[in-house]
N, C-alpha and C positions, 0 to 999 in steps of 0.2 A: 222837719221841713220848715225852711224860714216862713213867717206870717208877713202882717204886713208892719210890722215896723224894724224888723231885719232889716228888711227890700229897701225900706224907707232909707234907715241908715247909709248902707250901700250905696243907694240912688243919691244923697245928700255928698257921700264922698268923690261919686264919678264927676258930680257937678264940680264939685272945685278942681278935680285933678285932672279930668276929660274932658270937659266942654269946650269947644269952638277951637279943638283942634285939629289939624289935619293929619290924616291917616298917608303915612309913607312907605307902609308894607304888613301883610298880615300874613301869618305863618302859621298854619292849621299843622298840629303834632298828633292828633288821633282824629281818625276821622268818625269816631261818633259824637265830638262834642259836637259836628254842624251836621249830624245826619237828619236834624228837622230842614235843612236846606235841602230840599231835594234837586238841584241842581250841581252839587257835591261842592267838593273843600274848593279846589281852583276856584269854581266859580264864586264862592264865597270873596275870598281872598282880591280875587278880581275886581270884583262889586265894589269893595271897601276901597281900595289904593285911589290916593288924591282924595278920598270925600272929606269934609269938613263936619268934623263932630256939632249938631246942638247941644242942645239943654235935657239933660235924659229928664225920664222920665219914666210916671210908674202909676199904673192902678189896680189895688187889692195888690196880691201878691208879685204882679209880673212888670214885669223892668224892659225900659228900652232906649236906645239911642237913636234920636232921628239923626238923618244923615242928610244935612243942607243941602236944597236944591234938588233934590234926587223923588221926594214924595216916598222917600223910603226907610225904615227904621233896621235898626238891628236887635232883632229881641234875644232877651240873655231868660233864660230858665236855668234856675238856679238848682233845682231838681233836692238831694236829701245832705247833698257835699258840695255845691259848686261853690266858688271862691271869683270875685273880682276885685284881683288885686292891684294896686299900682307902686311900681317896683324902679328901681334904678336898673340901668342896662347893666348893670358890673353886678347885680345878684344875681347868688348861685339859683340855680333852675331851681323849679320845686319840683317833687318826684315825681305829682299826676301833674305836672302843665300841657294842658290840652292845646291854649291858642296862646300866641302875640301877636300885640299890636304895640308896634310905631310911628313915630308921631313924625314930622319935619320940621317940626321947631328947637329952640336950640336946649329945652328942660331934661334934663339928666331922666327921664321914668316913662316906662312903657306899660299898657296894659296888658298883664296875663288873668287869663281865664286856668282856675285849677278846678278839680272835680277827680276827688281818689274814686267817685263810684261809678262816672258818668251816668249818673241816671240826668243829668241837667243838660244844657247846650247850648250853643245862640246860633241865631236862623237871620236871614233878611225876608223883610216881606214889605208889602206895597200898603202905605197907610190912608187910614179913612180922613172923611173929614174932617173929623175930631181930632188927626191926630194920632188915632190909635192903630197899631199892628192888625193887618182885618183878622188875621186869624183869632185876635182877643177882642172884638168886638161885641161880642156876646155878652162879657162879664159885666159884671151891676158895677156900680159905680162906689168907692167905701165909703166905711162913715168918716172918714177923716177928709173927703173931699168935700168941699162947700159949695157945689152941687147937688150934695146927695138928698135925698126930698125923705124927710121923715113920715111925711103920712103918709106920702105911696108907700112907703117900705111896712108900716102898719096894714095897709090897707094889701098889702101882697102879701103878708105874712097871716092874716086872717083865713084867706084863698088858699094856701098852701097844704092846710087839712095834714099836717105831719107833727112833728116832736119839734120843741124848739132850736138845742143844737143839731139837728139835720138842719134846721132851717137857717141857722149862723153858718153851718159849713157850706150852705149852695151858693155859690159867685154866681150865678145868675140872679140871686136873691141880694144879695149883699158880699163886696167883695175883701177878702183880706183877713177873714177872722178864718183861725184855723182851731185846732185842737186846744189848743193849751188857753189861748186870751177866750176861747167861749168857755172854759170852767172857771177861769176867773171872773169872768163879765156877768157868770150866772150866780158863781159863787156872793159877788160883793152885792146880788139882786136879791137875792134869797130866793133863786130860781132854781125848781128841779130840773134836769137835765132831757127830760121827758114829759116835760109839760104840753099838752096838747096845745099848736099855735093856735087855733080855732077860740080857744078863751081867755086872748091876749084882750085887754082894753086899750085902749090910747094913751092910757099914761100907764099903764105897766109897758108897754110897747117903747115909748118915752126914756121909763126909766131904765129899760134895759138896755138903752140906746146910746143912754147916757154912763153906763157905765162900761160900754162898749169903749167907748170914746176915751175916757179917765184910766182903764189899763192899756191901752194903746199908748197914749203920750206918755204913762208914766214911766213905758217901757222905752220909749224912744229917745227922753231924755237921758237914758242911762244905757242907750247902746243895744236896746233889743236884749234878748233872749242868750244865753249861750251854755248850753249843758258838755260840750267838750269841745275841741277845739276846729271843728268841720263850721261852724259859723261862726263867721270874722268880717268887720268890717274894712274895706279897700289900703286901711295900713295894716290890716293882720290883727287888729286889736279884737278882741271877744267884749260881747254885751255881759249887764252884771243885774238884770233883772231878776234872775232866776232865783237872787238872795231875795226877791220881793213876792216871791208868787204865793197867795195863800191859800189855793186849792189842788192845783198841780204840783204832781209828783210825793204828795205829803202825806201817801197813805199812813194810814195809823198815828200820825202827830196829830196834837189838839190841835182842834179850828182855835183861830183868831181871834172868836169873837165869844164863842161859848164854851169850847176845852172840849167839846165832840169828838173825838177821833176822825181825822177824813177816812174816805172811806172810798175804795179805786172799785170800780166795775168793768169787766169786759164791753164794749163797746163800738160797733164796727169795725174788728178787725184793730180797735185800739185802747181806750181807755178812758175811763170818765170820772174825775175825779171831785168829790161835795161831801159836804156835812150832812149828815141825815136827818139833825136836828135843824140845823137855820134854812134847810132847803129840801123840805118836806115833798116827798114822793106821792104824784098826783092819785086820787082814789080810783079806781079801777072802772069804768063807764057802765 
């Protein structure tokens, strides 16, 4: 599942290849990639023709395109395969191509929406005042937003009485870290993954905030995440972080820092990857 500096990427490419264009036709190819529209594909398609693309936009994980004038966005859920690509009208289709979009200007590229799994989609929905899709208005704001207020996120994360990765994975709590950037963020902490929030201090809160922050951009410089080729950025390119990651996926290779074996544990349904030694398992209450 993309994080948030996948989306990031993505979002950085729509802006230069999709902003402040206008939409001249939109052509829905399965109709689950708009089934979060519940007004169905036509009226999808409907909605879009004539609008005038803004400046997408993204918080935590989830992406959108407001649509000038309208008070209305188009959110894209990327889901475990979605693809937004922008493509020249003379390329061959791609096998899962869900949607196109057309533009009426005179640039050779359209947007397609691919997704081999459809578990992802894009919906229109009516935006708050911020801004935001109401349906994502619930979501925290991330650390990579300069908005985001560190000692409410301390001061909620005390209150939360849980494990610390549960508490990186809740976007109500903090948006955008998923699986993989919280075994690194914990990892570079010397954080267990199980650590009760309840005996977070303000500068472990801090530091782990901080280095929330430091694998996020380091990932975005270099294109996000890509473990095969289901995420690509808007030219089809894959991310090359995956050569940098020092706790994810690397069971049984030496840690980084001490030559520890990582060590992968079942974990919700997924995986949680640390050094035993540099990120000592909390004692038992």
């Amino acid at each position: 599942m993309p994080e948030l500096p996948e989306v990031e990427v993505v979002r950085r490419g729509l802006e230069r290849w999709v902003a402040h264009r206008t939409v001249a036709e939109a052509e829905v190819l399965h109709p689950r990639a708009v089934r979060r529209h519940i007004a169905g594909a036509e009226d999808f398609t409907h909605r879009l023709k004539g609008r005038r693309v803004g400046v997408p936009s993204r918080r935590g994980k989830y992406l959108w395109l407001p649509l000038e004038g309208t008070g209305q966005s188009v959110l894209a859920h990327l889901g475990m395969s979605g693809q937004l690509l922008v493509q020249p009208h003379t390329a061959v289709d791609e096998k899962h191509l869900r949607v196109r979009v057309r533009f009426t200007d005179a640039l050779d590229t359209e947007l397609r929406f691919v997704d081999q799994r459809t578990f992802g989609g894009l919906s229109l929905h009516e935006s708050t005042s911020e801004g935001l899709p109401d349906v994502i208005a619930h979501i925290a704001r991330d650390p990579l937003d300069p908005l985001f207020d560190d000692d409410a996120f301390h001061r909620a994360l005390r209150r939360k009485r849980t494990t610390i990765k549960r508490a990186l994975l809740d976007q109500s709590l903090i948006s955008g870290v998923g699986n993989i950037y919280a075994d690194e963020a914990l990892w570079r902490a010397r954080i267990h993954y199980e650590r009760p929030t309840e005996t977070f201090t303000r500068p472990r809160s801090q530091l782990l905030l901080d280095h929330v922050r430091d694998v996020m951009n380091a990932a975005l410089a270099v294109g996000g995440t890509s473990f095969d080729s289901l995420y690509v950025d808007v030219n089809g390119e894959s991310g090359y972080f995956d050569r940098s990651l020092d706790a994810y996926g690397r069971e049984d290779l030496p840690c980084r820092r001490c030559g520890t074996p990582i060590r992968r544990r079942p974990w919700m349904n997924r995986s949680s990857y640390f050094c035993p030694r540099c990120q000592r398992a909390p004692r038992p209450s």
